[in-house]
Steps between C-alpha positions, in 0.01 A plus 500: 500500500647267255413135436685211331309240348665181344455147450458245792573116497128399496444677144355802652574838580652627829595907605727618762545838594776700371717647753537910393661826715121588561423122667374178376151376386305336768342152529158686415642669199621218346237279535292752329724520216449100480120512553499764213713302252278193567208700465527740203601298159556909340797569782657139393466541131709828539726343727567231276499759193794690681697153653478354111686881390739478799605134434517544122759827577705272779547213182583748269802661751313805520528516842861585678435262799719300676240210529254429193152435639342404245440142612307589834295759281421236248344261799339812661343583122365096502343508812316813461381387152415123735248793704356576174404142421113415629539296747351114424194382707 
């Protein structure tokens, strides 16, 4: 199963399932793709590493698509690098 993550309105990171021929990602899955992004800073880094190459390809027209993304990925790229941040007590 497939799973979409992107930027929310509360500067975080949401995930919906992507609908496929084979079915859709449950509930269950995607929360564990969420609990896993939260929890493993080495899974957001590349994330963010491979977001940053995507974005950088969409401004440069490298990408024949009928709507440029880069502006969601740019917000999903900031608030993974916001999970990154230690938290202040």
């Amino acid at each position: 199963m497939e799973v979409r993550i992107f930027p929310n309105n509360r500067g975080g990171i949401s995930a919906e399932g992507i609908r496929l021929k084979h079915g859709t990602a449950s509930e269950r899955e995607v929360q564990k793709v969420l609990d896993e992004i939260h929890s493993n800073p080495a899974l957001r880094n590349d994330i963010i590493e491979k977001a940053t190459s995507a974005r950088d390809a969409m401004n440069k027209g490298a990408f024949g698509m009928s709507k440029n993304r880069a502006a969601e990925i740019h917000f999903l790229i900031k608030n993974l690098e916001k999970l990154n941040k230690p938290k202040a007590d």
